[in-house]
N, C-alpha and C positions, 0 to 999 in steps of 0.2 A: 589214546594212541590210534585208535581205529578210525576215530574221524580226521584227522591228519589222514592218515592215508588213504581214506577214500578222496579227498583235497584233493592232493594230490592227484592222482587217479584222474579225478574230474579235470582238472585243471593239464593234463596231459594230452589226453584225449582232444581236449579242444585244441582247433591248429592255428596258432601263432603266427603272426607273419614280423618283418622287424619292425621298429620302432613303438614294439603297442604294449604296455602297461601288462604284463602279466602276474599283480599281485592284487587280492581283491581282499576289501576290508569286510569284515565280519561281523557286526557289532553283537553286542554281548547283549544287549539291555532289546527287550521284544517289548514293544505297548500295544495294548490291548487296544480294542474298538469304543472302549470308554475312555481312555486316555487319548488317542486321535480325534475325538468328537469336543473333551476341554481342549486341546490344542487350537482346533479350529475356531471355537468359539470363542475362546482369548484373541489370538488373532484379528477376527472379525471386529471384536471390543477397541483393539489397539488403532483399529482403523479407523474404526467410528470416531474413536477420542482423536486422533488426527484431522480429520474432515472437518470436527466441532471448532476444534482448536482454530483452522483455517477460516471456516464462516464466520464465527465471532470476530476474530481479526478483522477481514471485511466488514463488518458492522461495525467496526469501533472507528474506521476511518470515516463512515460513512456518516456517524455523529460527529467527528472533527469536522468536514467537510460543511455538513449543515450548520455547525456555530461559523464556520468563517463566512458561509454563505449568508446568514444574518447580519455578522457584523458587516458586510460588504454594505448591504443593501442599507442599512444603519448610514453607512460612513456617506453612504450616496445623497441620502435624504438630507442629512447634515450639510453636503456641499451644493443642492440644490438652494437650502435655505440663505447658505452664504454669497451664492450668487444673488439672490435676489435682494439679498441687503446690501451687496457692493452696489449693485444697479439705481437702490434708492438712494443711495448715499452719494454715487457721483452723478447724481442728474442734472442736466443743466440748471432744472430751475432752484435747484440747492445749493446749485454753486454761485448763481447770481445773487441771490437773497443772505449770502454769507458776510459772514462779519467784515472776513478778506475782503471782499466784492465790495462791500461800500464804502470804505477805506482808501478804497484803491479811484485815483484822480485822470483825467485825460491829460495825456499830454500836451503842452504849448504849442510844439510846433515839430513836425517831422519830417525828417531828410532821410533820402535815399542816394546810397552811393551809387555811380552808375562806371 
C-alpha cells in the first residue's frame, strides 16, 4: 500500500502538461547482469546465424552461376565446331565434285526475255 502511494506522490509531483501519457509501466520481473550478458549474447548469435544464412545464399548463386557459365562456354565451342563443318561441307570444291554436280548437263541453248 505504501508504494502505491509513494507512486502516486511521485507521479504528482511531476508537472504534466496535456496530451502526455501519464501512466508508467512497472515491470515485475528485474534481470540480473548475468541474464543481460545471455541476452546479449543470443542476440549477437541470432545475428551471426542471419549474416551466415545470407553469405552462403550468395555462394550458392555463385556455384549456379559458374555451372551455367561452363555450359555457355561448352555450348560456344560446340557451335564453333559446327561452323566449321557447315564451312567444309558447302565449299565450292565439294559442291562441284558432288554426285548432283556431275549429273547435272549444260544446257542446249539459252534465251533471254527481254
Amino acid at each position: 500500500m505504501s508504494y502505491q502511494q509513494n507512486t502516486y506522490y511521485s507521479r504528482r509531483q511531476q508537472n504534466w502538461s496535456r496530451n502526455q501519457n501519464t501512466t508508467r509501466f512497472v515491470s515485475a520481473i528485474k534481470l540480473g547482469p548475468v541474464a543481460h550478458t545471455i541476452l546479449i549474447a543470443l542476440m549477437i548469435t541470432v545475428l551471426g546465424l542471419i549474416y551466415l544464412t545470407q553469405a552462403t545464399r550468395t555462394s550458392g548463386y555463385g556455384y549456379e552461376a559458374q555451372q551455367i557459365d561452363e555450359q555457355i562456354s561448352q555450348l560456344n565451342e560446340e557451335k564453333a565446331d559446327l561452323e566449321i563443318e557447315k564451312a567444309r561441307l558447302t565449299a565450292l570444291d565439294t559442291l562441284k565434285n558432288s554426285n548432283v554436280a556431275r549429273e547435272m548437263t549444260t544446257p542446249v541453248s539459252t534465251e533471254y526475255v527481254e
